[in-house]
SESE-470101 format. One record per residue (C-alpha): residue in three letters; x, y, z. Coordinates in steps of 0.05 Angstrom, whole numbers, always signed. Example, Ala and Ser with C-alpha at 12.3 -4.5 7.8 and 13.67 -1.06 7.14 Angstrom:
BEGIN
node resn ALA | c1 +246 | c2 -90 | c3 +156
node resn SER | c1 +273 | c2 -21 | c3 +143
END
This chain:
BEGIN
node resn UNK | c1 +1290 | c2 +478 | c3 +11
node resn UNK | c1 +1266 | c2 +412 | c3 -21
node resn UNK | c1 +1230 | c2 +407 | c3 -86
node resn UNK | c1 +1162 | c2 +376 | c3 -81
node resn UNK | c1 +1164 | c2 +339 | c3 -155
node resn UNK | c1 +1093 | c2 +339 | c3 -186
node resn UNK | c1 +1077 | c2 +264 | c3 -183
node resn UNK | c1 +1088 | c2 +269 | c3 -109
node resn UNK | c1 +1048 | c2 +329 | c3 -105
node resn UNK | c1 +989 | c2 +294 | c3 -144
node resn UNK | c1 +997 | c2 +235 | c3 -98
node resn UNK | c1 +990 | c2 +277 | c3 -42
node resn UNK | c1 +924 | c2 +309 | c3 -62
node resn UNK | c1 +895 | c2 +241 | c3 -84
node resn UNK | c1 +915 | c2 +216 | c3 -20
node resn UNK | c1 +879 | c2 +279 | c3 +9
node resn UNK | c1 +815 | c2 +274 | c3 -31
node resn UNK | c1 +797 | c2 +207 | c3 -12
node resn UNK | c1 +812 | c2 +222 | c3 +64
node resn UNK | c1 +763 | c2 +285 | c3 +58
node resn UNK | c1 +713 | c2 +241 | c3 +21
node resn UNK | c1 +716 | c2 +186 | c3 +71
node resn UNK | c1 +712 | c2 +241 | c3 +135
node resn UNK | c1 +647 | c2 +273 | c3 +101
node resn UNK | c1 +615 | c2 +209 | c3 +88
node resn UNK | c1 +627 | c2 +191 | c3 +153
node resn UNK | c1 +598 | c2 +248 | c3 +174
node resn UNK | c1 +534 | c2 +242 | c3 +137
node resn UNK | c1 +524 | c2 +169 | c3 +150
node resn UNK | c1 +460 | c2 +154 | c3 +203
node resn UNK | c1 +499 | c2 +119 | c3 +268
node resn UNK | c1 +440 | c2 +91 | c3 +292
node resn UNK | c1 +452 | c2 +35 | c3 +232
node resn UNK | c1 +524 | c2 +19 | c3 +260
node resn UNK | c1 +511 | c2 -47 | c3 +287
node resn UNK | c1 +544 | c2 -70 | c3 +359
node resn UNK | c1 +558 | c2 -134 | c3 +397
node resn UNK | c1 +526 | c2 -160 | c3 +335
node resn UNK | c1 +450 | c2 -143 | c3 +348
node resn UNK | c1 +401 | c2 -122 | c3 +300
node resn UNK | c1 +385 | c2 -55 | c3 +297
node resn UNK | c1 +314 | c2 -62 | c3 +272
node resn UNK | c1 +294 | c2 -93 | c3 +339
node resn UNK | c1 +258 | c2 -41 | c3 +392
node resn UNK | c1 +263 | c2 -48 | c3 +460
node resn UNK | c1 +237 | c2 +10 | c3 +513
node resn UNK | c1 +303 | c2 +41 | c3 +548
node resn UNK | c1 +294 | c2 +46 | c3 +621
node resn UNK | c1 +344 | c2 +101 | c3 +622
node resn UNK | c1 +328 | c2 +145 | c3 +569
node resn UNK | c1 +246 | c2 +156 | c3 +585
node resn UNK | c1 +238 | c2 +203 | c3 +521
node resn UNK | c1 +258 | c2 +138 | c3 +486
node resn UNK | c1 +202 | c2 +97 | c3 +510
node resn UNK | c1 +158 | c2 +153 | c3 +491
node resn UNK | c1 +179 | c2 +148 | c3 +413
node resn UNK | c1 +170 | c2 +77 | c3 +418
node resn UNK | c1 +100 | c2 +81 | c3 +448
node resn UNK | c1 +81 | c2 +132 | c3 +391
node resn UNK | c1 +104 | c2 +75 | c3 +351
node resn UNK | c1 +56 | c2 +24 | c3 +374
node resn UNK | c1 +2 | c2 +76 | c3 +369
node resn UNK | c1 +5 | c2 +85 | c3 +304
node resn UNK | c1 +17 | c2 +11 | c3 +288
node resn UNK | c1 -46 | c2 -10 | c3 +328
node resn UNK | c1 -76 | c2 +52 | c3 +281
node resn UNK | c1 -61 | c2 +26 | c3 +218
node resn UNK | c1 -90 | c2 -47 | c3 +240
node resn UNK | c1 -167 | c2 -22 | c3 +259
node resn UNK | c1 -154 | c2 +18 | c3 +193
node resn UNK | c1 -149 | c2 -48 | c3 +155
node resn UNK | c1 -197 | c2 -91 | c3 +194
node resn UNK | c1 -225 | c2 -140 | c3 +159
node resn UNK | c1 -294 | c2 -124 | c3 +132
node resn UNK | c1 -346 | c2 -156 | c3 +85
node resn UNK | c1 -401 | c2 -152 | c3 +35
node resn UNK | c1 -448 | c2 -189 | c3 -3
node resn UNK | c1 -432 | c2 -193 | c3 -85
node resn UNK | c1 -495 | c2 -206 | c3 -117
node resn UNK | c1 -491 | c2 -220 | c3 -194
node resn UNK | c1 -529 | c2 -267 | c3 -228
node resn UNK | c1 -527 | c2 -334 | c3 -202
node resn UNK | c1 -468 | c2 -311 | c3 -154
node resn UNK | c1 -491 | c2 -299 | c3 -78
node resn UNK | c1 -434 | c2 -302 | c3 -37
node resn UNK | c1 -397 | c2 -257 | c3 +27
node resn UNK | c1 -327 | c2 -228 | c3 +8
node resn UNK | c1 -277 | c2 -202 | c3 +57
node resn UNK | c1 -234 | c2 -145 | c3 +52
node resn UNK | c1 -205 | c2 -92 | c3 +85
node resn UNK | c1 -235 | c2 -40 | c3 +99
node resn UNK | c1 -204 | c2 +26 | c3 +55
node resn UNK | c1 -208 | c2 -14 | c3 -11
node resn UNK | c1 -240 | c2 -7 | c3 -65
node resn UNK | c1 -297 | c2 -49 | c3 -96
node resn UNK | c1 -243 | c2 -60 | c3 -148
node resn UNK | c1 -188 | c2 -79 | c3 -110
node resn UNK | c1 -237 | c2 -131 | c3 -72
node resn UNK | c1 -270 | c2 -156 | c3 -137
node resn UNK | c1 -198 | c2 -165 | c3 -173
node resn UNK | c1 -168 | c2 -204 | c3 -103
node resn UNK | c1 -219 | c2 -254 | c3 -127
node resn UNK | c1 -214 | c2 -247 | c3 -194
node resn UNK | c1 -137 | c2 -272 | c3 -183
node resn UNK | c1 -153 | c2 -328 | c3 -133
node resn UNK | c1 -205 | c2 -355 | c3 -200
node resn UNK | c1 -261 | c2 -344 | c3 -152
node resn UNK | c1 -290 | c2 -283 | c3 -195
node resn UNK | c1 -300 | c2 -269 | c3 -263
node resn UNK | c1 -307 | c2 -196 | c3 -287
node resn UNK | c1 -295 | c2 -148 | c3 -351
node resn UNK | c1 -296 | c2 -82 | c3 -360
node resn UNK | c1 -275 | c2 -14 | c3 -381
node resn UNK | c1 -242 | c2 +54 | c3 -349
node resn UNK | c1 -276 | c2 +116 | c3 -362
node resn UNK | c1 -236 | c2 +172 | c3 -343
node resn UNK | c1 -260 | c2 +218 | c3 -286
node resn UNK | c1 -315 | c2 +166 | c3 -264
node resn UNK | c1 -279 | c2 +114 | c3 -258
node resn UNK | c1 -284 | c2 +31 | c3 -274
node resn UNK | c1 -349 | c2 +0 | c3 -301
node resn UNK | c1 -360 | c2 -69 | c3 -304
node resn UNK | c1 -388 | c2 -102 | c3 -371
node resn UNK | c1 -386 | c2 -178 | c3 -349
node resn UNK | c1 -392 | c2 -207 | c3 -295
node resn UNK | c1 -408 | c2 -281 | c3 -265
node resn UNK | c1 -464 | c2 -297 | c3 -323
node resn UNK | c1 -491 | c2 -232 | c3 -334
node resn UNK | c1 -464 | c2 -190 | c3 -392
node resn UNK | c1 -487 | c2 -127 | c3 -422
node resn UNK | c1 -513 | c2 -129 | c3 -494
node resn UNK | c1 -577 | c2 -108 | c3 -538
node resn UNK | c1 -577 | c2 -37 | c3 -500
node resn UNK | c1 -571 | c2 -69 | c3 -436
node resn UNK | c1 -526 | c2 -47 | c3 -391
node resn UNK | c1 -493 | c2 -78 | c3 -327
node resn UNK | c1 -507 | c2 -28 | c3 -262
node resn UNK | c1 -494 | c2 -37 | c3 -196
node resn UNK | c1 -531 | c2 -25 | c3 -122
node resn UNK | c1 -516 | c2 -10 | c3 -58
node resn UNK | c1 -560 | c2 -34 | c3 -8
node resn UNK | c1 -608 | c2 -23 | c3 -62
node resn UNK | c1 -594 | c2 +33 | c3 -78
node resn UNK | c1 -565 | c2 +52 | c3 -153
node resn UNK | c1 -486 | c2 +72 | c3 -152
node resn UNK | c1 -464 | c2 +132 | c3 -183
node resn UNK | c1 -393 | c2 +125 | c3 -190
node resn UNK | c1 -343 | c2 +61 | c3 -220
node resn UNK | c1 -323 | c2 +10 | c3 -180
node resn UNK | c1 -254 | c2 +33 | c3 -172
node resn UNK | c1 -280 | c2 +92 | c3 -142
node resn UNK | c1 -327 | c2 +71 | c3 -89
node resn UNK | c1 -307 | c2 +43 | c3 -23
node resn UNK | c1 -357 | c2 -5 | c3 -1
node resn UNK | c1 -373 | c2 -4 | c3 +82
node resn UNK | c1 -381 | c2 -65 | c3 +119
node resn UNK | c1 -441 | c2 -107 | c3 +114
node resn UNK | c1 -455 | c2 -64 | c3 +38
node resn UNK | c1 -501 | c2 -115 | c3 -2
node resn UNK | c1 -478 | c2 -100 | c3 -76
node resn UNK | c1 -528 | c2 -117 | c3 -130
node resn UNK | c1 -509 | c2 -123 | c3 -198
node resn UNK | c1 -575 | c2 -117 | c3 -256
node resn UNK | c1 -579 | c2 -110 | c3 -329
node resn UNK | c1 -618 | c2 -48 | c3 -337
END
């Protein structure tokens, strides 16, 4: 009987290791991302053969075209100070988010500070700061908001006041 040595024997598991890890990563590996004939996988089309497959793909669109009237664009009127002008966002956002897009295009300038639970308030903005015990508020379609600005989600056509109260 022959004498396996133990370097061969070590080869032999090595070699057997790496075969086992290759066979269960094979395994575990999505196939749809194997690409053939060289075409992209991320493109869609509806397979006439496989109906169920157009299904899926319908869903898809579905949810695509759900996400767009989601995040129609909307707008309001900012009113601060000497500022009267119509800003468009999408709809889901918060006055925050749509004051800070202009605030980063230089079209908008506004301070403030977090308060935790409540959310943003706004101490400066456009020419009107609060000082000497007045403080900055804002409205919504004249009425008086009760929350921050990075709280409230303003509807389309909202007509937001700011005052120093």
């Amino acid at each position: 009987m022959h004498k396996i040595s133990k370097k061969s024997y070590t080869k032999i598991l090595a070699i057997f290791f790496i075969i086992s890890l290759g066979l269960f990563v094979y395994s575990i590996y999505p196939k749809n991302n194997i690409v053939k004939d060289n075409t992209p996988t991320n493109i869609e089309t509806p397979n006439p053969i496989y109906p169920a497959e157009n299904k899926s793909i319908e869903k898809k669109s579905e949810v695509v075209n759900e996400v767009k009237e989601k995040t129609q664009t909307e707008t309001i009127t900012l009113i601060a100070g000497e500022i009267n002008k119509k800003l468009e966002f999408n709809s889901g956002q918060t006055l925050y988010e749509i004051l800070f897009a202009e605030f980063s295009k230089n079209l908008l300038e506004f301070k403030g500070k977090e308060h935790i639970g409540i959310g943003f308030f706004v101490t400066d903005i456009g020419t009107l700061h609060q000082d000497d015990g007045k403080y900055l508020m804002y409205y919504i379609n004249g009425i008086e908001a009760s929350s921050g600005i990075s709280v409230y989600n303003p509807k389309d056509g909202d007509v937001i006041l700011w005052k120093l109260n």
